[in-house]
Structures are given as structure tokens and as C-alpha cells.
N, C-alpha and C positions, 0 to 999 in steps of 0.2 A: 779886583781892578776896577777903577772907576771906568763906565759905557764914555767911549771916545766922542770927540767933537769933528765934524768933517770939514775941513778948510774949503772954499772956495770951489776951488774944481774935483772935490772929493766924493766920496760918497759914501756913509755909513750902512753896514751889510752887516746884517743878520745871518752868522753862518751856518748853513746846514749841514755840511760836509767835508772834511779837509782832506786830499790825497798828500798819502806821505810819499816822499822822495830821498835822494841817494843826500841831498843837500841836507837834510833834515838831522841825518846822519850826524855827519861829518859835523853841523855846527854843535850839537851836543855834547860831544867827545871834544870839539874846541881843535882838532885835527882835520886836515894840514891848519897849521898855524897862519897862512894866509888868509882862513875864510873865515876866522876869526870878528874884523872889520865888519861882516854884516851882524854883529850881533851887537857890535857896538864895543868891546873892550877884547884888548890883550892878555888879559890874567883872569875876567873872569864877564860875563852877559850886563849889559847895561839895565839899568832898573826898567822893570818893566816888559825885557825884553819874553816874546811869545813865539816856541819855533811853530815850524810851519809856512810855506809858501807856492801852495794852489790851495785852493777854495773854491766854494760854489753856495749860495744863499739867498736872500732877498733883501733889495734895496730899502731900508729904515728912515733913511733923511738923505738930500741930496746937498751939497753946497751952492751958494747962492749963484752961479756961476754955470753950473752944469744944463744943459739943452736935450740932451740926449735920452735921459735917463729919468722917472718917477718912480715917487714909493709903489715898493708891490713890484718891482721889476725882479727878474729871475734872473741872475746872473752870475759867470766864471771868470775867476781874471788870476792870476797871477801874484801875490801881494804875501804882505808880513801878515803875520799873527794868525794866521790860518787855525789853529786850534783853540779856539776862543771863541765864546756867543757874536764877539761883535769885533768888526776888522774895518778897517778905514783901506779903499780904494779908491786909486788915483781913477779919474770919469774914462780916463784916455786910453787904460789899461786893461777894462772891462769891454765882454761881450755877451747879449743876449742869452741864455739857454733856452733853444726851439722844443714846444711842445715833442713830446715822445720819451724825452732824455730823463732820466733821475738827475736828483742831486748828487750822488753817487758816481754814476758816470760824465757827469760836467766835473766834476770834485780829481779827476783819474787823467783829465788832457792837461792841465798848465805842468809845462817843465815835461814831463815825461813824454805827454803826446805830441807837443810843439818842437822838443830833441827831434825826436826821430821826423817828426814831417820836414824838419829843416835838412833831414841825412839823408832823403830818398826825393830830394825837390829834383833832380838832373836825371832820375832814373828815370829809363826808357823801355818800352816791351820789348822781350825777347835777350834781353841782357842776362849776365848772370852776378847774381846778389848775394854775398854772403851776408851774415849778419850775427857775432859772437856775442852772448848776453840773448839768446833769442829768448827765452823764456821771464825776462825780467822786465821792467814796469815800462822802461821802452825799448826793447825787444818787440813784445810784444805786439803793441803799434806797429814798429818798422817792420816786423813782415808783415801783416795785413797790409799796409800802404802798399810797399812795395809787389807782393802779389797782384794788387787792384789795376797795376801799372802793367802788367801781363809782363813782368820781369820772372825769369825765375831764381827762385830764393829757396838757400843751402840756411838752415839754421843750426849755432853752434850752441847748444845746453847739455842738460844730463838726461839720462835715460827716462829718468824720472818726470821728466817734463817731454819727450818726444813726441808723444801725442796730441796735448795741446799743442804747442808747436806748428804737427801736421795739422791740425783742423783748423788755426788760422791761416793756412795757407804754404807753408813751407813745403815745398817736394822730396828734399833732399834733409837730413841729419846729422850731425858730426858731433857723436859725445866726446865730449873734452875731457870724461875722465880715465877713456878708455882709448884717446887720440891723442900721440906725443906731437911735439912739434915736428917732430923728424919726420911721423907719419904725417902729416899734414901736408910737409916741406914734400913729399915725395910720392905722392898720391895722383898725380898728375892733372889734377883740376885747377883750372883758373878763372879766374872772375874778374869782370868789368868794371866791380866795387865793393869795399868791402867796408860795411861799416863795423867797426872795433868798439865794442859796449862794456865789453869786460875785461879784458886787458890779460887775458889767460893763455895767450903767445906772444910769440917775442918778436918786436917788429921786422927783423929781418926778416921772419917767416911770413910771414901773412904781407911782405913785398914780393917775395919769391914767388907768393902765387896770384901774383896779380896777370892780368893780361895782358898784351901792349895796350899802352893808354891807360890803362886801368888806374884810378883815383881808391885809395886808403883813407877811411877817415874816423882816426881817432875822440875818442869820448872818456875813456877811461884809464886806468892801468893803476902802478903800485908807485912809489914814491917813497921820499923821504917825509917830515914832519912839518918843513916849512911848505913846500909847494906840494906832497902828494898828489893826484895824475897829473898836473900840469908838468913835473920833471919827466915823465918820459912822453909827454907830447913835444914837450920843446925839444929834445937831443932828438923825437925823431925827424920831427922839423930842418934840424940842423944837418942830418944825415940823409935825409929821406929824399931831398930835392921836391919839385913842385908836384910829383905821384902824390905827397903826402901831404893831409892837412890836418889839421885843429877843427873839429864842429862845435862851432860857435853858434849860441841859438840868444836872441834879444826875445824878451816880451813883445806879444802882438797879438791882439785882439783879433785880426782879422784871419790869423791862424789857428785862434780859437775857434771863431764862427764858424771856420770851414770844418775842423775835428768835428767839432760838434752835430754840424749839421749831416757829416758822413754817419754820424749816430742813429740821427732822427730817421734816417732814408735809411737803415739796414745795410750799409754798405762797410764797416765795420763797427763792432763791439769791443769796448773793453774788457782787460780781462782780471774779473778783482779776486782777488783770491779770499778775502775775509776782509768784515765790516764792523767794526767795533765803537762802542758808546764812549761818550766824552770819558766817563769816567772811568775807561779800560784806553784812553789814552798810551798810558807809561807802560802797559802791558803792547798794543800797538807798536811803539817804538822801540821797545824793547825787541819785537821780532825784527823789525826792521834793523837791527842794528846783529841780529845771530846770523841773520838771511833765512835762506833753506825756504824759501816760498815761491811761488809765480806768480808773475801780473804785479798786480797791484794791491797793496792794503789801504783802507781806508777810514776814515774816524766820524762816526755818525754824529757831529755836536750837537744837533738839536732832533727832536724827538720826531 
């Protein structure tokens, strides 16, 4: 691929590390056929197109335009082409990475760390938190935040991961492979919020055990081929009344910095499960696309 030109308010990035995510997924397989559109075509990726979208690197060239930012800057943002030497970022979109931090773990917060910080912004101490998906890329985030918040947090994984799990913070466990809904529905616990990551109950359940007041907020589930999770976010939407919501997460820098800088301070860690070299990429994706891991994996691009 020919090294990109940075427009005006852009900045050419040299990447060190790309965190892979559930989006990374999904546009691969070209499934749900809505998400399609970010790659640029309906039947097959537009020329050129590179998956990937979190990164972490060092700024190369800045465009004429940009104030913020010089060459030699350390930076995570959000952006295309993450799995490539060199990635074009918008100036606006980008944040610092504070001494202490790997590229590795700056490469681990866009999308997956900035999800869950936008799931756990209302949560308050002493509350009770569940959080299904707890052992996956944001999972794992969302209990640490939410622990930090003196909330307490019920995580819902497999056995297999209940440990990690408890060591970032979770008090409580719920394996899902040995927890029917019915058990869930009938266990007599409730919670003040629940954020849904995995989508492995059925929303009526995980309403049932909400608390008065209590806020549901979806991230995931199963689907058909056009819309995959957005069809059961929307009929719960439709059913659910305003208990229920959609987590919506926009890029921001400024939720970047703050991840980040909970990094630099020891106030939480990510959790990467394995790191692999540009050139064990498709091996990378390839896991991400079996599962069967925790935290997060990541693609070492430059050396």
C-alpha cells in the first residue's frame, strides 16, 4: 500500500499496536450486512480497505492545519486502518499516551475501554452492578470502573474466567454455563443496573431482575443478517419502556485521556490475553473470530 498523505487537520501515525475488537469481527465476515457501509462496499471491501479501529503509535507528519500535536508524539485514538504501519488520524480524534502506559495497553482502550466507561458514567457507590460479558474486552474494563465507584459488581462469565474476573474486582459470579435463565429469573437478586455485553439472556430476564428504578443497558445479543445486535436492542427498546436502553458510545478523546491516565496511576489495568506480531495478524483474527479468550488481544505492528 502506498504510506498515506495527512489532509489538513490529520495526522499521519506510525502504528505501534492495534487492539482488536468485536467490530473487527463482524466487518470481516461482511455480517450483519448493515456494517457493511464502513468498509466501503455491499458485496465485497472497497480498494484499499484495512480492518481495524483502535490503535496506538507515533505521530509521523502532522497536517498544515493541526496546533495540538508534533512529530514524536505518542498517541491513541480511535481511527481505520489500525493494522497497518501507517494510519491517517483525524487531529480531533486523538489523545496523548501518558508516560507509564505501553503501546499495548493505549492500543486495548478505543472502542472497548471507552464502551464500558460510557456504561458505568451514572454508576454510583454502594449500588449493585451486574455485568454479562465480564470477562471479555469490555467486560473487563466495566468491572474495574465500576468496582473503583465503590458499586458492587455481580460478573456474568465461565468458570474459566471467574478468577480473573474476581481479581479485577468483581465480588459476586454467575457462570452462564451452569445458570439457566429460569435460574437467574428466580435467584432472587436484583440490581440497580445491568449492563448486558453478551447477550446470553433473554431480555425479559435480566428485566425481571432489575430493582425499582433500575436501568438495563444493552450492547449486544444475536440477530438476524441485516441488522445482527441492533434487532434485539430495538424490539427491547420497543418493549422494554425507558428501564431499557441502547449504549451508544461516539469517539472522544477526552475519554481516552481519562482511560489512559487511570492506567498511568495504577488505578486500573488492562487485561490482554496475548500479543501478537503484524505478521501473525490473520492468526490474531482468526481467534477473535473462535472466541474462547479473555480481555483482550492485540497486534504488535511494529517491533
Amino acid at each position: 500500500m502506498p504510506r498515506p498523505v495527512p489532509g489538513a487537520d490529520e495526522l499521519l501515525v506510525r502504528v505501534a499496536a492495534a487492539g482488536l475488537n468485536a467490530a473487527d469481527r463482524f466487518l470481516l465476515r461482511g455480517e450483519p450486512f448493515a456494517i457493511r457501509a464502513l468498509a466501503g462496499g455491499l458485496r465485497k471491501p472497497r480498494a484499499g480497505f484495512i480492518v481495524g479501529r483502535a490503535l496506538a503509535g507515533r505521530v509521523e507528519a502532522v497536517g498544515d492545519a493541526v496546533r495540538d500535536f508534533t512529530l514524536g508524539d505518542e498517541i491513541l485514538a480511535e481511527a481505520t486502518s489500525a493494522i497497518g504501519e501507517f494510519a491517517i488520524v483525524p487531529a480531533g480524534m486523538a489523545a496523548r499516551i501518558p508516560v507509564g502506559v505501553t503501546f499495548a495497553e493505549a492500543a486495548s482502550l478505543p472502542i472497548a475501554g471507552t464502551t464500558a466507561l460510557a456504561g458505568v458514567r451514572r454508576v454510583q457507590g454502594g449500588q449493585r452492578f451486574l455485568v454479562t460479558g465480564a470477562s471479555g474486552g469490555v467486560g473487563t474494563f466495566a468491572v474495574q470502573l465500576v468496582a473503583a465507584k465503590g458499586a458492587t459488581v455481580t460478573g456474568v462469565c465461565s468458570d474459566r474466567n471467574a478468577a480473573l474476573v474476581r481479581k479485577l474486582g468483581a465480588e459476586h459470579i454467575i457462570d452462564y454455563e451452569k445458570t439457566t435463565a429460569d435460574d437467574l429469573g428466580s435467584a432472587g437478586e436484583r440490581f440497580d443496573v445491568i449492563l448486558d455485553l453478551a447477550g446470553n439472556y433473554p431480555v425479559v430476564t435480566l428485566r425481571r431482575i432489575l430493582a425499582p428504578g433500575g436501568m438495563l443497558l444493552l450492547s449486544a445479543g444475536t440477530g438476524g443478517r441485516w441488522l445482527g445486535p441492533a434487532r434485539r436492542m430495538l424490539k427491547a427498546m420497543i418493549t422494554g419502556g425507558s428501564r431499557v436502553r441502547p449504549l451508544t458510545v461516539r469517539p472522544n478523546p477526552a475519554d481516552l485521556s481519562e482511560l489512559a491516565a487511570m492506567i498511568a496511576t495504577g488505578q486500573m489495568r488492562p487485561a490482554i490475553d496475548d500479543i501478537y506480531r503484524l505478521d501473525e495478524a490473520p492468526a490474531a483474527l482468526d481467534r477473535l473470530d473462535r472466541g474462547g479468550f479473555a480481555g483482550k488481544l492485540i497486534v504488535a505492528v511494529a517491533e
